[in-house]
C-alpha positions as CSV (number, residue, x, y, z in Angstrom):
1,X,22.8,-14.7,1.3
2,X,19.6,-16.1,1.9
3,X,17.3,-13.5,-0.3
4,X,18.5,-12.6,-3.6
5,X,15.3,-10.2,-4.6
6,X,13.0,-7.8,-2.1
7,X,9.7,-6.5,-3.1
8,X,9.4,-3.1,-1.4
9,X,5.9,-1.9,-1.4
10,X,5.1,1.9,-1.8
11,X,2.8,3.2,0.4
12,X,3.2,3.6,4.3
13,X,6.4,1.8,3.7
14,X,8.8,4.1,1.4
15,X,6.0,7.0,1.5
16,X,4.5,7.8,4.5
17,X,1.1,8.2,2.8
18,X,-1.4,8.4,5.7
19,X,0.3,11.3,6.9
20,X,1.2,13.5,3.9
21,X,-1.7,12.6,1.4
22,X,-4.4,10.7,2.9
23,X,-5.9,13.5,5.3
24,X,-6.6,15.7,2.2
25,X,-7.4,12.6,-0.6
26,X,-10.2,11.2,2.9
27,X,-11.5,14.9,2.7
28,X,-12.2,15.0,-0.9
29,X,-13.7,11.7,-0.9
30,X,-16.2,12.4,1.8
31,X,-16.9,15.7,-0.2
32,X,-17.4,14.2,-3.6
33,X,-20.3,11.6,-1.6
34,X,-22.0,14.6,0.4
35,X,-22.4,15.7,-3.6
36,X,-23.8,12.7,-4.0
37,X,-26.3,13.1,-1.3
38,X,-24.9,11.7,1.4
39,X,-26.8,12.2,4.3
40,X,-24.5,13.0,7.2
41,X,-22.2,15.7,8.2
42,X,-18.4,16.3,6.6
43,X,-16.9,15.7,9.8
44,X,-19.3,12.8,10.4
45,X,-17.9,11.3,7.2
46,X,-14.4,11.6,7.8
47,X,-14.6,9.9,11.2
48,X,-16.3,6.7,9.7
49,X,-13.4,6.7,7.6
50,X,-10.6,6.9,9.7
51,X,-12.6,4.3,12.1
52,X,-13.4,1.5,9.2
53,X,-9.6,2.1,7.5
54,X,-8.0,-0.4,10.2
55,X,-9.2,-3.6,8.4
56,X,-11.0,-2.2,5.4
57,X,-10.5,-1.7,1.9
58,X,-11.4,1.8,0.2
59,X,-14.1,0.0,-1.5
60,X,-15.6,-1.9,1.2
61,X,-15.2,1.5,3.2
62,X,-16.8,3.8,1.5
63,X,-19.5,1.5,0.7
64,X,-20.1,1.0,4.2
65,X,-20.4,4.7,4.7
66,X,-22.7,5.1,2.1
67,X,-24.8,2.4,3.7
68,X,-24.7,3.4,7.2
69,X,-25.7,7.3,6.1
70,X,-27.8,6.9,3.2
71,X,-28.0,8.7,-0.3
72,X,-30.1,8.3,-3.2
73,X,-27.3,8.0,-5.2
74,X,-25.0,4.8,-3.5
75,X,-23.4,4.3,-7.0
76,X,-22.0,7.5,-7.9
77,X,-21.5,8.3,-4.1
78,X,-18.5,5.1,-4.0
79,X,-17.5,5.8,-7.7
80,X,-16.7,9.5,-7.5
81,X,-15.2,9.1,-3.5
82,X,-13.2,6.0,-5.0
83,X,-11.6,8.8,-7.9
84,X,-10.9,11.5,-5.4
85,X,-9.6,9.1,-3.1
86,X,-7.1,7.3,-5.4
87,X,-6.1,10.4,-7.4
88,X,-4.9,12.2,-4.7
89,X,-3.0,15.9,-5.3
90,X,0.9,14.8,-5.4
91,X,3.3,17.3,-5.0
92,X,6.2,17.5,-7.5
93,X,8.5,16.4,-5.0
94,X,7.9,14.1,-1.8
95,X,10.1,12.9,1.1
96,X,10.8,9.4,1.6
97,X,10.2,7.9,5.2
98,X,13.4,8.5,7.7
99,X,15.8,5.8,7.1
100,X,14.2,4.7,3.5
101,X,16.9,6.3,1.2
102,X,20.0,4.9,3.2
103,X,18.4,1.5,3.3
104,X,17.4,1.5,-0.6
105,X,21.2,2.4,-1.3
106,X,22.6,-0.2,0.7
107,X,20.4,-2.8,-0.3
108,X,20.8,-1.5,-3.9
109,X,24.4,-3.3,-3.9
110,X,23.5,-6.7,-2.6
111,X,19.9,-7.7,-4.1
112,X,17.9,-7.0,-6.8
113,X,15.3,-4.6,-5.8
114,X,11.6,-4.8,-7.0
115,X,8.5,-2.1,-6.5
116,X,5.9,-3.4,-6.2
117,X,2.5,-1.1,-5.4
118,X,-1.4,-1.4,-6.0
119,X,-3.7,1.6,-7.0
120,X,-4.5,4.3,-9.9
121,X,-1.3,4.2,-12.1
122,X,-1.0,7.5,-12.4
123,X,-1.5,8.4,-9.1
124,X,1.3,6.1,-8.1
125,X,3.6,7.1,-11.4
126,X,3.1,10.8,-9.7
127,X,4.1,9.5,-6.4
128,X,7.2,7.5,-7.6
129,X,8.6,10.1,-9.5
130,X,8.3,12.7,-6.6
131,X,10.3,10.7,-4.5
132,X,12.8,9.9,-7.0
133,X,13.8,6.1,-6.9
134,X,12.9,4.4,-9.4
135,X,16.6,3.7,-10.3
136,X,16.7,1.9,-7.0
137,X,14.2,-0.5,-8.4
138,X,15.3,-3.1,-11.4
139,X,11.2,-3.2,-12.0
140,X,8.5,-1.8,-11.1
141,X,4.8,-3.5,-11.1
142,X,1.2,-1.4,-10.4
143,X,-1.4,-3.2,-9.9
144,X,-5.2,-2.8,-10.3
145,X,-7.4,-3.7,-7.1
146,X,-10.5,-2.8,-8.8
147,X,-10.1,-5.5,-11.8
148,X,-8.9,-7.9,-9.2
149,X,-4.8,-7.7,-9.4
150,X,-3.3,-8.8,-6.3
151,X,0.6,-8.9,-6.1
152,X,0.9,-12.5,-6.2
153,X,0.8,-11.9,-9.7
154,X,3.9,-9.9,-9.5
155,X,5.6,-11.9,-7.3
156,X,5.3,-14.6,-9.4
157,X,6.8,-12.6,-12.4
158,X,9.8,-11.5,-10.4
159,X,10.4,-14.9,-9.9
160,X,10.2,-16.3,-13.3
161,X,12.0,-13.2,-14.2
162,X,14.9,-13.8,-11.9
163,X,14.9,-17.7,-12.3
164,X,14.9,-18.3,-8.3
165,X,13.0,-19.9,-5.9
166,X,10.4,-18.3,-3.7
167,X,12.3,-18.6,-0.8
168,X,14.8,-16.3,-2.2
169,X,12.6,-13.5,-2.3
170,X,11.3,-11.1,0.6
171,X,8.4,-9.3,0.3
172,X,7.4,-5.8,2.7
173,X,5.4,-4.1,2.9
174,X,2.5,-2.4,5.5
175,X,-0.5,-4.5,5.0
176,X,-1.3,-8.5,5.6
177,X,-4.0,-8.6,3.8
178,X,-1.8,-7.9,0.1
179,X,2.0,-7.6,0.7
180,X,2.4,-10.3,3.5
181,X,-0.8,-12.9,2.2
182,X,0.3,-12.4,-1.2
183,X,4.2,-13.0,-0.5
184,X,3.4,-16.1,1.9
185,X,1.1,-17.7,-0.6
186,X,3.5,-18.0,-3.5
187,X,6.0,-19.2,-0.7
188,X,8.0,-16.3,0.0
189,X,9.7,-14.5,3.4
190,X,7.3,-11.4,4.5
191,X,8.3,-8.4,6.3
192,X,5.6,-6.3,7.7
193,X,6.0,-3.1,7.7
194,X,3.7,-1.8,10.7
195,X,3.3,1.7,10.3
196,X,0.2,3.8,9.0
197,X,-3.8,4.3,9.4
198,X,-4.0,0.2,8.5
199,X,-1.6,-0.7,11.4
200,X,-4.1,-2.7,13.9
201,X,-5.2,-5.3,10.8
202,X,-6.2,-8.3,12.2
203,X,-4.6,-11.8,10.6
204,X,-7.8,-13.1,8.8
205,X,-5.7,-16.1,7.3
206,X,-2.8,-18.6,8.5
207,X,-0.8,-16.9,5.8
208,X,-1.2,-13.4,7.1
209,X,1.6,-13.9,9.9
210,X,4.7,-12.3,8.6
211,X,8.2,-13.9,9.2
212,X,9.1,-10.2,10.3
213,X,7.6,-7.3,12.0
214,X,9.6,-3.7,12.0
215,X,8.1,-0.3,12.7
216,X,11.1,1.7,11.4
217,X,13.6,1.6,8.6
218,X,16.2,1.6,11.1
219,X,15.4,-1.8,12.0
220,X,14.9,-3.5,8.4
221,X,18.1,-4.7,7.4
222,X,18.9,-6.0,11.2
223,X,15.8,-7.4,11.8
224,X,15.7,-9.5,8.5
225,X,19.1,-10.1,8.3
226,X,19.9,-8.6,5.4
């Protein structure tokens, strides 16, 4: 086999995220900056959101909005919209993405699987266990954005961990600019994992062409060859 370990991200890849928790975590957010005296409408907020998500981060997003609307408050207008936005309201249990639990169990038996996710980590610990698989995982790694963790970190850890080379280790996940950049950079396979409110990033870097593109779980194992 050519991959011994796969880094699944979470997020718009096992979870489908933008459509069962952003819509109400974008809401809060926007609310929590008109408190801050933001000076646009709710609605007006929400669509500068959705527009700027494509290639932005949360931080660089919401401080664009603040910019482009105004408040005499910009600090505590990004804070508190970064806290509502990243501690969203997760049910006690969640659905995994069609196709994600028969693909976790059959790749279960052949590699060593690794989760590997960036944002609040107890938002995520919430998300994880309402979807139930973290049996699937042989470890698990949450990173930090705001301090400035990026997954390479991980990466590198599942490989020291594991005692293999980079090319033995496949990384997807929805985003180039973390789970394929990262993975390409410490000289791994990507898969990119188009699906979501980011889908429509453009490369920014030589390394953020993945090896792989799917759209659906159906196609993972065939299309990587797994």
């Amino acid at each position: 086999m050519k991959y011994k370990s796969l880094a699944f991200d979470l997020d718009d890849t096992l979870l489908d995220t933008s459509g069962l928790l952003v819509p109400l975590a974008s809401r809060r957010a926007c609310e929590a900056m008109l408190a801050a005296g933001l000076r646009c409408t709710l609605d007006e907020c929400m669509q500068a959101r959705a527009e700027l998500a494509t290639e932005l981060s949360h931080t660089e997003i919401f401080t664009r909005i603040v910019n482009r609307f105004g408040t005499n408050q910009q600090g505590k207008a990004v804070h508190d919209a970064l806290e509502e936005f990243y501690n969203p309201q997760v049910p006690e249990a969640l659905p995994l993405m069609a196709g994600a639990l028969d693909n976790l169990t059959v790749l279960k038996q052949k590699y060593k699987l690794f989760l590997v996710t960036m944002g609040s980590k107890p938002s995520q610990e919430k998300k994880i266990k309402a979807l139930n698989i973290s049996h699937f995982f042989d470890g698990i790694y949450i990173l930090n954005g705001f301090i400035g963790e990026k997954k390479d970190s991980a990466f590198r850890d599942i490989l020291r961990t594991q005692g293999h080379d980079p090319k033995h280790l496949l990384s997807i996940g929805n985003r180039l600019s973390s789970e394929i950049r990262d993975g390409k950079r410490i000289g791994a396979d990507t898969c990119y994992f188009a699906y979501g409110e980011h889908v429509g990033e453009k490369p920014q870097y030589p390394e953020d062409h993945p090896d792989f593109t799917v759209s659906h779980h159906k196609d993972l194992i065939t299309t990587c060859g797994l």
